[in-house]
C-alpha positions in Angstrom: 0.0 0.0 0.0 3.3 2.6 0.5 6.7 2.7 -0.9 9.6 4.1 1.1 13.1 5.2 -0.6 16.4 5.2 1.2 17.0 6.8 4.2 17.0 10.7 4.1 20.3 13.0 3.6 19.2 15.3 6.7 17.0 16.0 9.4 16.0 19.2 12.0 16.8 17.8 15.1 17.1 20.0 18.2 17.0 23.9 16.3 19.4 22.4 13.3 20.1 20.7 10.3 22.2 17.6 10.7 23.2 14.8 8.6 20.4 11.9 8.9 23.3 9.2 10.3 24.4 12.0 12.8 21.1 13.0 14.0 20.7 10.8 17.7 18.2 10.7 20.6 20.3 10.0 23.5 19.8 6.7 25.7 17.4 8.4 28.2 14.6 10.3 26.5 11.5 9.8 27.7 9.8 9.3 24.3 12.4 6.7 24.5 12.4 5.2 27.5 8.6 5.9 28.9 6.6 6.7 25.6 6.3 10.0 26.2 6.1 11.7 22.6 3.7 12.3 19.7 4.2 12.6 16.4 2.7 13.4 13.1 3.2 11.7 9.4 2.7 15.1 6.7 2.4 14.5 2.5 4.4 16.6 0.8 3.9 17.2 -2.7 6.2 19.2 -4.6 7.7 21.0 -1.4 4.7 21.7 0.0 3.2 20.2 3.0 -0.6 19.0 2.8 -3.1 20.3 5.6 0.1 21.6 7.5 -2.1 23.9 9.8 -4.4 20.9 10.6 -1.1 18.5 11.4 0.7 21.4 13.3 -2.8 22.4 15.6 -3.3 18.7 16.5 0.3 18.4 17.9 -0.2 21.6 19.8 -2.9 20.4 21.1 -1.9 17.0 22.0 1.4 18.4 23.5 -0.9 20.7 25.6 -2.3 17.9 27.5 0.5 16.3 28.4 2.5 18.9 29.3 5.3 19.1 26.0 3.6 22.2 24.5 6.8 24.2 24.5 8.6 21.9 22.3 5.9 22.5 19.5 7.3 25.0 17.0 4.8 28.0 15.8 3.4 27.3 12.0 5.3 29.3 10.6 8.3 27.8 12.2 7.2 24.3 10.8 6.9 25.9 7.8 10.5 27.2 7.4 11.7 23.7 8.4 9.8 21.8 5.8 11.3 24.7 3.1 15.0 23.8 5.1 14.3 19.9 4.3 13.0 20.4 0.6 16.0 22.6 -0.1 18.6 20.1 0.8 16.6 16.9 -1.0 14.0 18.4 -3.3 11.5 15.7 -3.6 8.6 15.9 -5.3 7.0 13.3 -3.5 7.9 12.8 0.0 6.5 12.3 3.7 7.3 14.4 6.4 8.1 13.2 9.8 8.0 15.0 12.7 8.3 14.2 16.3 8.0 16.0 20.0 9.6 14.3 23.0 9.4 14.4 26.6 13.7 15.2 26.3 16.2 14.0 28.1 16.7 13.0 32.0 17.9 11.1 34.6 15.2 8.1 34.2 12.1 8.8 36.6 8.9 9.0 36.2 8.4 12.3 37.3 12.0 14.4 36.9 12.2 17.4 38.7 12.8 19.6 36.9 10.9 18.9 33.7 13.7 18.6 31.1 13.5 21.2 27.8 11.4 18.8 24.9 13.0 17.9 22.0 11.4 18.5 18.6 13.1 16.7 15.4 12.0 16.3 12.0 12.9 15.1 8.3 11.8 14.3 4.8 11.1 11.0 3.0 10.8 10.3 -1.0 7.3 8.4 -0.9 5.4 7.5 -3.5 1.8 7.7 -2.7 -0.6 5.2 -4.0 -1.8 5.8 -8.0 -5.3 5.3 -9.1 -4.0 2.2 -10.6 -3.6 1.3 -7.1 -6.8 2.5 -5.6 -8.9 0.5 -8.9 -6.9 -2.6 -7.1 -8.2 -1.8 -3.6 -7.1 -3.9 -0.4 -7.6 -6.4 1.9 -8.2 -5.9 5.6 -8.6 -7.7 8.9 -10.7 -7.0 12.2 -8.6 -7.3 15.1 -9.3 -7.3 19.0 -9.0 -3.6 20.3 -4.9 -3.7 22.3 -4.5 -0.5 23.1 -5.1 2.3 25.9 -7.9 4.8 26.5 -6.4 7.8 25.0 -6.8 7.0 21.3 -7.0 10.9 20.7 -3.7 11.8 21.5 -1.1 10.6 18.5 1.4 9.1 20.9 4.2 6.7 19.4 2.8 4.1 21.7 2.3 1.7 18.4 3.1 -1.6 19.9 -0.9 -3.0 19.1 -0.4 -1.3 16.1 2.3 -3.1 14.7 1.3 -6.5 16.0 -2.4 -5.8 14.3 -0.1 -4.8 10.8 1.6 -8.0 11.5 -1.5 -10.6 11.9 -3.0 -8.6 8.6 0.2 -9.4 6.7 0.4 -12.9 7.5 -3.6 -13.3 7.1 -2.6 -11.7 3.2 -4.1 -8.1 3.9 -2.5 -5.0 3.9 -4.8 -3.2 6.8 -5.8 -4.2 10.6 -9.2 -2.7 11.7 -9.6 -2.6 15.6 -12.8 -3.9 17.3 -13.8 -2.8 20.8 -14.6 -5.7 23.4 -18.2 -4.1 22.8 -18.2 -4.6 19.2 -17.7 -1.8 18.2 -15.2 -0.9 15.4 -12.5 2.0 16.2 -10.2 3.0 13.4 -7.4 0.6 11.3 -4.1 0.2 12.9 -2.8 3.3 10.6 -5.9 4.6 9.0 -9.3 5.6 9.6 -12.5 3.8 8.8 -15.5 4.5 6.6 -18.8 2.5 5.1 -20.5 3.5 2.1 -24.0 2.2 3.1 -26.4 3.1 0.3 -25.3 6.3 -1.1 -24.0 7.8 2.5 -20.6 8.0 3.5 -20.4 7.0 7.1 -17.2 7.3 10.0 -16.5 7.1 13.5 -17.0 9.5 15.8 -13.8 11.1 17.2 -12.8 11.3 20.6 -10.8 9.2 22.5 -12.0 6.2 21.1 -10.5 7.4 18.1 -8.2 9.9 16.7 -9.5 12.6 14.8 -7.8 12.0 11.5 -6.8 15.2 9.4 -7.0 12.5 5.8 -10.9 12.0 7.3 -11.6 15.7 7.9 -10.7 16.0 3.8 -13.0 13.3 3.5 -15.6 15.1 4.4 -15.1 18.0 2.9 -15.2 16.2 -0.7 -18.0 14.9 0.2 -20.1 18.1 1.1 -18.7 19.1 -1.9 -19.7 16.6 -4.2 -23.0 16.1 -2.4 -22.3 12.9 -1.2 -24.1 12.5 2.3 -22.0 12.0 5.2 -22.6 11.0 8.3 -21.0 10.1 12.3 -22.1 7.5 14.0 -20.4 4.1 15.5 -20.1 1.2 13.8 -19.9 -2.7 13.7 -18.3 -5.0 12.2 -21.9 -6.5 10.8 -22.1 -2.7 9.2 -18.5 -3.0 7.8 -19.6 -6.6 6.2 -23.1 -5.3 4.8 -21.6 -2.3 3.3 -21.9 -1.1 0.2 -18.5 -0.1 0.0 -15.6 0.2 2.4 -12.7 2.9 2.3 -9.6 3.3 5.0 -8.3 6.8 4.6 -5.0 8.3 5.6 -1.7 10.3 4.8 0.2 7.6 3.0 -2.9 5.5 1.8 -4.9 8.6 0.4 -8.1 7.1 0.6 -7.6 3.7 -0.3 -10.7 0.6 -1.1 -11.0 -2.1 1.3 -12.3 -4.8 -1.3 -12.1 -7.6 1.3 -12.8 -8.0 4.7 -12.0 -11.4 7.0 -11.5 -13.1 3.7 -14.7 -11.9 2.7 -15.9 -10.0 -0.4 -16.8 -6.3 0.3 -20.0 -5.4 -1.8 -19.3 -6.5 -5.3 -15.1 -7.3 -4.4 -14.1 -4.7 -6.1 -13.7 -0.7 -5.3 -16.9 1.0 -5.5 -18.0 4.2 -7.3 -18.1 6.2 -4.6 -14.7 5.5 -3.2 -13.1 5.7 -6.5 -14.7 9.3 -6.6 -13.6 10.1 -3.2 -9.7 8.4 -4.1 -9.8 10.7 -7.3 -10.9 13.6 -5.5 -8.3 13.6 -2.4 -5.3 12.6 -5.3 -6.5 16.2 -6.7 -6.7 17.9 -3.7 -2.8 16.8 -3.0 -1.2 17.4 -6.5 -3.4 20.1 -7.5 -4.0 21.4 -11.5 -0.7 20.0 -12.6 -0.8 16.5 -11.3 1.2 14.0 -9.9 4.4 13.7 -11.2 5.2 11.3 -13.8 
């Protein structure tokens, strides 16, 4: 579903540009060491960054509850980092990565005083998926719910993640779709969720159930836009595998087709109109009039 080049020339780590091998967290961060960190995963097409505002306001926020708001840069300040990055490795397609951590301290729970946060960032050649791709669609899975109570906040706590991504891999799907103890379905392991039933487009409600996806919120937006009717509401698996249609949607998958879920045909088993639409749609939003490159 993603392609990733070789690792980068450079990153901003710590108020500077370094060399990517140079660039080091030391032994005892607390990102590190206790988990204490968020991040956020940007397109970039042609140099610029896609919903920066929206990526850079729910870091702020997220850092606000938990205390690392100082080691947020301003907008602006983001800005002149991703212009740093794209100077020194132009790519026309890449990924930004950007991290906040707790910084650096003697290990304790609690360290008096609170160390100074450490911010670093750095661009990745990606190549997002093509409409050849999204006509393809992918499988998923539905996968016990792992993880803790605080879905909201983007933390780098990913362990359930990657052990859902795993069981989908060797199961032959690309996508893990957690399922709450109540039935209910959250989001994918690295994506959120949405059922075309009928006509409608419907997704999960946000909150700390689920993160409030910024690849979602454009989502939506096509949809007003195209008329398409969209709804929030929860879900169950029984409404993912009576859908219509089924879509995952996030910064490296675009909006992507979930043609098979469990092993099971979604709708016809094979991308439906509306998702195509919605696939076409956010691939325009991205590259704008002149396209993706060729």
């Amino acid at each position: 579903m993603t392609e990733l080049s070789a690792d980068p020339a450079c990153a901003w780590c710590d108020g500077r540009l370094v060399a990517f091998a140079e660039a080091r967290v030391p032994l005892e961060d607390r990102g590190l060491q206790f988990g204490e960190s968020l991040y956020e995963v940007i397109a970039v097409a042609r140099g610029e960054p896609f919903r920066l505002s929206d990526h850079v306001e729910r870091m702020r926020s997220g850092a606000g509850e938990i205390g690392l708001a100082e080691g947020v840069p301003s907008l602006s300040e983001w800005g002149a980092i991703v212009a740093e990055l794209h100077r020194h490795q132009p790519h026309a397609s890449a990924i930004l990565y950007a991290q906040v951590t707790g910084g650096t301290a003697p290990r304790s729970h609690v360290p008096q005083p609170p160390p100074r946060p450490l911010f670093f960032a750095y661009l990745r050649r990606f190549a997002f998926p093509s409409a050849d791709a999204a006509a393809r669609g992918i499988a998923a899975v539905t996968f016990a719910e792992q993880r803790w109570q605080r879905r909201d906040l983007k933390t780098v706590m990913l362990l359930p993640a990657v052990l859902a991504r795993k069981e989908a891999l060797a199961r032959g799907a690309e996508e893990a779709i957690f399922v709450g103890q109540d039935g209910f379905v959250n989001e994918g392991a690295a994506s959120n969720v949405f059922a075309v039933l009928g006509r409608a487009v419907t997704t999960l409600p946000a909150g700390q159930r689920n993160l409030a996806g910024i690849s979602g919120r454009v989502v939506e937006e096509i949809c007003r836009k195209a008329g398409i009717p969209f709804s929030v509401r929860p879900l169950t698996v029984s409404d993912l595998r009576k859908a219509d249609e089924l879509f995952v949607a996030s910064t490296t998958a675009l909006v992507m087709p979930v043609v098979r879920l469990d092993d099971v045909p979604v709708g016809g088993g094979s991308p439906g109109r509306v998702t195509l639409l919605l696939a076409q749609s956010f691939r325009d939003m991205l590259w704008g009039p002149a396209g993706p490159p060729s």
